[in-house]
C-alpha positions in Angstrom: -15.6 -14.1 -13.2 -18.7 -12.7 -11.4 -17.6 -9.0 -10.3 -19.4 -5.9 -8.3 -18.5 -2.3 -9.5 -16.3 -0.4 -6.1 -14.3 1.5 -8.2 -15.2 4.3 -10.1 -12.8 4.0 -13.1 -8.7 4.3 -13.1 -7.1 5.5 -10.0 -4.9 8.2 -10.9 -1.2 8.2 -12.0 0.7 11.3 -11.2 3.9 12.4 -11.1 6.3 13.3 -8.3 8.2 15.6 -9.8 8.9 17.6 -6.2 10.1 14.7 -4.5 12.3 13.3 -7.5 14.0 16.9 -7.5 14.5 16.2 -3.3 16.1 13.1 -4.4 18.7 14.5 -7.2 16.5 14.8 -10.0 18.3 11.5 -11.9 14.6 9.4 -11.7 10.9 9.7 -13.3 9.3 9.4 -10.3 5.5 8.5 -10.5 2.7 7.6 -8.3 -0.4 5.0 -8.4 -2.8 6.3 -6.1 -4.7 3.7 -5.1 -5.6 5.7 -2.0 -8.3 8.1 -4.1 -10.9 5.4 -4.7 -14.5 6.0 -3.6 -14.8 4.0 -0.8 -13.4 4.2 3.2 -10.4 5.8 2.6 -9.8 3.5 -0.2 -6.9 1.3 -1.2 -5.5 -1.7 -3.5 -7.9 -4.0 -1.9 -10.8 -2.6 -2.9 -9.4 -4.5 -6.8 -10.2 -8.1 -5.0 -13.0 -7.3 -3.5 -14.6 -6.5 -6.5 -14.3 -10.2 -7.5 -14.2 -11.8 -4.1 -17.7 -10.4 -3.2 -18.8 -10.9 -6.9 -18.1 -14.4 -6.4 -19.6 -14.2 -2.6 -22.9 -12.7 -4.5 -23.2 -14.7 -7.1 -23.0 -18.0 -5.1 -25.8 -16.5 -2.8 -23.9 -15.6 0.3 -25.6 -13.6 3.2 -22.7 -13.5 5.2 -19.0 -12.9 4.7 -16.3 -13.8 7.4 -12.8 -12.1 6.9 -9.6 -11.6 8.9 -6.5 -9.3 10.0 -4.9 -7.1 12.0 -6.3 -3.9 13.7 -5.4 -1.6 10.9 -6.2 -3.7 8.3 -6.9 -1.8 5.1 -8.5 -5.0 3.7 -10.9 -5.7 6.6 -11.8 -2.1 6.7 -12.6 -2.2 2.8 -14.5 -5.4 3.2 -17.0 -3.8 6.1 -17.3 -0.7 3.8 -17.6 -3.1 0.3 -20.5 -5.3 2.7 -22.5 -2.4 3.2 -22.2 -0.8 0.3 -23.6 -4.6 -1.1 -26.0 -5.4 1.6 -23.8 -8.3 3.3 -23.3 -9.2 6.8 -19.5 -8.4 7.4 -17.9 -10.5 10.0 -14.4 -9.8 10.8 -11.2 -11.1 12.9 -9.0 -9.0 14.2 -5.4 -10.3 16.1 -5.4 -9.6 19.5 -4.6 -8.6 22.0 -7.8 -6.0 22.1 -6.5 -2.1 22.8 -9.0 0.4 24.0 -8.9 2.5 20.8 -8.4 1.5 17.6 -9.9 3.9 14.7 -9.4 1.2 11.9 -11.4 -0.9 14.0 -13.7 1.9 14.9 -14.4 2.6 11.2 -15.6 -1.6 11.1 -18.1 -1.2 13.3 -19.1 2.5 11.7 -19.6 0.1 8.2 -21.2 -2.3 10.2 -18.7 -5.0 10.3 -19.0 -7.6 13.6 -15.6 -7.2 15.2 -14.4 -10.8 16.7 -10.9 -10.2 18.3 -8.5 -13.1 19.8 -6.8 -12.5 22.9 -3.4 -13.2 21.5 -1.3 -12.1 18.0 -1.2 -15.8 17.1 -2.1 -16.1 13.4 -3.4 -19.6 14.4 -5.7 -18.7 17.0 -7.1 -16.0 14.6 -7.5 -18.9 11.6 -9.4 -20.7 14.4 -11.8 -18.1 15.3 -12.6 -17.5 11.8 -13.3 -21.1 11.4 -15.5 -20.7 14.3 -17.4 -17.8 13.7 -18.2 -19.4 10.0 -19.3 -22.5 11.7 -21.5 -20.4 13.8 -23.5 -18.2 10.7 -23.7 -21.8 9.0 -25.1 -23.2 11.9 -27.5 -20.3 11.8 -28.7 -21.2 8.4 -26.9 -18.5 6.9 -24.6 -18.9 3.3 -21.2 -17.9 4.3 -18.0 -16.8 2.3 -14.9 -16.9 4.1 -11.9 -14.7 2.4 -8.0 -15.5 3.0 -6.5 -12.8 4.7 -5.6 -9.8 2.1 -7.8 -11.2 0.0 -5.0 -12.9 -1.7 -6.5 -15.9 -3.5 -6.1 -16.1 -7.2 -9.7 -15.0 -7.6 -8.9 -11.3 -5.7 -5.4 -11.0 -7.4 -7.2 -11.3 -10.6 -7.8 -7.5 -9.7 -4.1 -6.4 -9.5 -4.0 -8.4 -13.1 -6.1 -6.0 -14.6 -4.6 -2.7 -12.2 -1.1 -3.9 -13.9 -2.9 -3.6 -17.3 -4.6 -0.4 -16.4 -1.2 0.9 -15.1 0.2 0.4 -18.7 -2.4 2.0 -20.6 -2.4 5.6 -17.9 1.4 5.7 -18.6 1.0 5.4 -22.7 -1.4 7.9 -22.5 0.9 10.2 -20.7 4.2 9.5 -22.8 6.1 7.2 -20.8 6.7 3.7 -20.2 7.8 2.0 -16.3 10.9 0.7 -16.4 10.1 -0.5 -12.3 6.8 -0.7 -10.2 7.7 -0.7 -6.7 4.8 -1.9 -4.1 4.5 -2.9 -0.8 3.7 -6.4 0.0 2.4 -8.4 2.8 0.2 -11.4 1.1 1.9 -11.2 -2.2 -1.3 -10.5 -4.9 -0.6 -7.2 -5.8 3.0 -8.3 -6.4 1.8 -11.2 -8.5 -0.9 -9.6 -10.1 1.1 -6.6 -11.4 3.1 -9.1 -12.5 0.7 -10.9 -14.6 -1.0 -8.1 -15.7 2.3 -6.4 -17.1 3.6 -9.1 -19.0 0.2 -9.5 -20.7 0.6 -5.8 -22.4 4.2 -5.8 -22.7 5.6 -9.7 -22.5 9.1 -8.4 -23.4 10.1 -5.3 -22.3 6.8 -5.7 -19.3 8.3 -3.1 -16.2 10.1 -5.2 -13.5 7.9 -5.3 -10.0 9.9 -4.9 -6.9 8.2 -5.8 -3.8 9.3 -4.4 -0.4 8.6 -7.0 2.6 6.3 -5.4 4.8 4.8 -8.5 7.0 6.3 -11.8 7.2 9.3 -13.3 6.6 10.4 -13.6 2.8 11.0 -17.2 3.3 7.5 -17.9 3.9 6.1 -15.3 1.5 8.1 -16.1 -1.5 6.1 -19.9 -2.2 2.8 -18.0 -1.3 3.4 -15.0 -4.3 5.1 -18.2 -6.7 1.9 -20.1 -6.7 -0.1 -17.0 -7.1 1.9 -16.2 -9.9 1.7 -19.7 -11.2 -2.2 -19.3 -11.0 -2.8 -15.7 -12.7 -0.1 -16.5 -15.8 -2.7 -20.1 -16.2 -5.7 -17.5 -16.3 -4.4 -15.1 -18.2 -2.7 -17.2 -20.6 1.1 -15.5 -20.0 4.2 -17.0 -19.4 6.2 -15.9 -15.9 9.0 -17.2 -14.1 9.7 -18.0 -10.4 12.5 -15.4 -11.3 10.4 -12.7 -11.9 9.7 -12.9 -8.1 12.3 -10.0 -6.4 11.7 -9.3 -2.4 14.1 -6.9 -0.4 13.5 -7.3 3.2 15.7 -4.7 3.7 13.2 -2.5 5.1 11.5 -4.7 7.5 12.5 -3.4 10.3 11.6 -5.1 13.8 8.7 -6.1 12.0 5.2 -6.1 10.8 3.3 -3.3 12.0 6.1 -1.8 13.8 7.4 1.6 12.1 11.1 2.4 11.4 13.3 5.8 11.8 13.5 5.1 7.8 9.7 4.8 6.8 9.2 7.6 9.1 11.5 10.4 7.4 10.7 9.0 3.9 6.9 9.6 5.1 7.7 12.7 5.9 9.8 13.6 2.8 6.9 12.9 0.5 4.6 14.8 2.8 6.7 17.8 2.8 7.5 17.4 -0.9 4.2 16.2 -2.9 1.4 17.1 -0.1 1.2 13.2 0.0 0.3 11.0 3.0 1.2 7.1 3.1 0.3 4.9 5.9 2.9 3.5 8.3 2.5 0.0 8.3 2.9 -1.1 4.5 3.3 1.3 2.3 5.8 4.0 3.6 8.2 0.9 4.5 8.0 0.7 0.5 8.2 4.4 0.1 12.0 4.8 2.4 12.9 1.5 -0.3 12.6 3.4 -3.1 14.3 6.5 -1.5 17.3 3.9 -0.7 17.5 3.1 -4.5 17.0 6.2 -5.8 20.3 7.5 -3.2 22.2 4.4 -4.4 22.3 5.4 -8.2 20.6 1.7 -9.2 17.6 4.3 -10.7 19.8 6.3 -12.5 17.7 7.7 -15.8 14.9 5.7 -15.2 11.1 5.5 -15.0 9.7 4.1 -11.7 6.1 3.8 -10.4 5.6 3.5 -6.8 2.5 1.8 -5.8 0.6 3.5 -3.0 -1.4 0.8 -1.3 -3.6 3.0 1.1 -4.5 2.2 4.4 -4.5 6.1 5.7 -6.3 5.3 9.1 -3.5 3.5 9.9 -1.7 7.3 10.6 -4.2 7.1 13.9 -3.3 4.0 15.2 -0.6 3.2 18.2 1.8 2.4 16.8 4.6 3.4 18.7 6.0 5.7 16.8 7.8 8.8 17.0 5.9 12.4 16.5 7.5 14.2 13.5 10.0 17.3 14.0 8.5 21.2 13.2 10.0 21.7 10.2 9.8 25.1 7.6 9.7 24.7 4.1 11.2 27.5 1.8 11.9 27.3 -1.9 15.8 29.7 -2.7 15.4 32.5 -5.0 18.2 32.0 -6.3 17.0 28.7 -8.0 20.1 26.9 -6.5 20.1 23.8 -3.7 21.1 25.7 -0.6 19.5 22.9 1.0 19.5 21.6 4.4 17.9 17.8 4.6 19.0 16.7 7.9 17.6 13.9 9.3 16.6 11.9 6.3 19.5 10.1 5.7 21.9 10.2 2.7 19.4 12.5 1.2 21.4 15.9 2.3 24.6 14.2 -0.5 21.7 14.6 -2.9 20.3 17.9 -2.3 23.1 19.6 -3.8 22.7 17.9 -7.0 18.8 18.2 -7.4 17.2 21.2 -10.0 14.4 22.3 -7.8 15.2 24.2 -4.9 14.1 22.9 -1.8 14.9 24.2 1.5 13.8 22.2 4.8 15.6 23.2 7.9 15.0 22.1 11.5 13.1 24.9 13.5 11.6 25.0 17.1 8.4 26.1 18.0 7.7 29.4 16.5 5.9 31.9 18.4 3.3 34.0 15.9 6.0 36.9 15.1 8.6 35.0 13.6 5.8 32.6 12.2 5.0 36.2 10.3 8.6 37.0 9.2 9.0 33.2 7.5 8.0 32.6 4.0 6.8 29.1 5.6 
């Protein structure tokens, strides 16, 4: 398939060794940073575009017309990817319009034309996309339109080859995933790192969990079975519908809209690996994992989590609440004194884990006692 270069080589795979000790120390935690690409703050999406604009070159297109929400790490990449290419980057985003919106900002900073629609309706943004497209046509301009997420079977071909890539990193560093666990909204990463798994490994091929970050599971789960269906008839593998598992578990009110669970698990990783995830997709996956690494399920096994990107997404409004002051100390005694209040079951765990950790609750410090902590 026709395909432009946006990525530089392999995103990296590291481990998390700090958090996993947070956690009890009983899983191999790793991490796909997808979020260290070259490119506008970067992320998973910048795998389709490589073959969605490749196709939207190679067919002679001027003019791309995309869609989303305001934070939209996909329409954000595709204004960035345009430029980069020399395309004229249309994009539609849900309304209603705010004020501010520095995901939105950073469109128009790539050059991206922002169209919004005055309501969140997914329909009335399919109709202005349709329109603006009709327009450029009308204009004499060639014009490719791409799905939301860029989750069409030519754009998940992308997360075939990241599950592939994935494989290949963790050989080279001695281990092999027993679980990937990913975010997912449109369902092509899920179904692409499941494609591009089984292709290495069609036996013993990691199993892909994917946490429900968007809509329902009931309408996702045909969408991510006929990709799936798709990318196994390209790449010559054989899949299942049952190789398809959602939890919805950590959903929350829903899409876009934060929970007291993504929130401390954001902070954990922050305060544990120097590691930010966004708030709308992936740190919902992120306080997932940290529920089945506290449940035992994980127990002496290797798990990848998939960080999606989508860091401007920190910025936006979205409700949510600001995080606590908190001190971080590592006990010389090399034992888990450890206070983890506030993120759940996590303080049962504490006691159990090898590394040392120390987080406390602290108010605001004034400069001496900021001097007399080892903070």
């Amino acid at each position: 398939m026709p395909r432009v270069a946006l990525l530089d080589g392999p995103t990296p795979l590291q481990p998390m060794r700090r958090l996993a000790a947070a956690l009890g120390g009983r899983v191999d935690l790793w991490i796909k940073r997808e979020d260290l690409g070259p490119i506008a703050f970067s992320g998973n999406k910048l795998r389709n575009l490589e073959f969605l604009l490749g196709a939207a070159v190679d067919e002679g297109a001027t003019a791309v017309v995309t869609s989303g929400r305001r934070w939209s790490n996909h329409c954000r990449l595709t204004a960035a990817a345009g430029a980069r290419l020399g395309l004229d980057v249309h994009v539609v985003l849900s309304g209603p319009p705010l004020p501010h919106s520095p995901n939105r900002d950073l469109i128009g900073l790539f050059g991206g034309t922002v169209h919004e629609t005055t309501t969140d309706d997914r329909a009335d943004r399919e109709a202005m996309v349709e329109e603006v497209a009709s327009r450029l046509r009308a204009e004499g301009r060639q014009v490719r339109v791409i799905p939301v997420g860029g989750s069409d079977p030519v754009g998940a071909w992308g997360q075939v080859l990241a599950g592939r890539e994935l494989l290949e990193q963790a050989s080279a560093l001695g281990f092999a995933p027993d679980e990937i666990v990913v975010p997912t909204a449109t369902g092509g990463t899920q179904a692409g790192l499941i494609v591009g798994t089984r292709a290495v490994r069609d036996t013993a091929s990691p199993w892909v969990l994917g946490f429900v970050v968007a809509r329902p599971e009931a309408e996702l789960r045909p969408m991510i079975e006929r990709l799936l269906g798709e990318l196994a008839a390209m790449a010559g593998v054989s899949t299942s519908t049952s190789d398809i598992e959602l939890d919805s578990s950590q959903l929350g009110p829903g899409y876009g809209q934060p929970t007291g669970a993504s929130q401390k698990a954001a902070e954990l990783l922050a305060r544990t690996e120097g590691m930010l995830v966004d708030p709308v997709y992936t740190a919902k996956a992120l306080a997932g994992l940290v529920a089945r690494v506290g449940s035992g399920e994980l127990d002496g096994r290797s798990v990848v989590f998939w960080h999606g990107g989508g860091l401007p997404s920190l910025f936006e409004d979205l409700g949510r609440e600001p995080p606590r002051a908190m001190t971080t100390r590592t006990s010389a005694r090399g034992q888990a004194p450890h206070d983890l209040r506030g993120f759940g079951d996590l303080g049962g765990l504490a006691a159990r884990r090898e590394a040392a950790v120390e987080i406390e609750e602290v108010g605001a410090l004034d400069d001496e006692q900021g001097a007399d902590r080892n903070a």
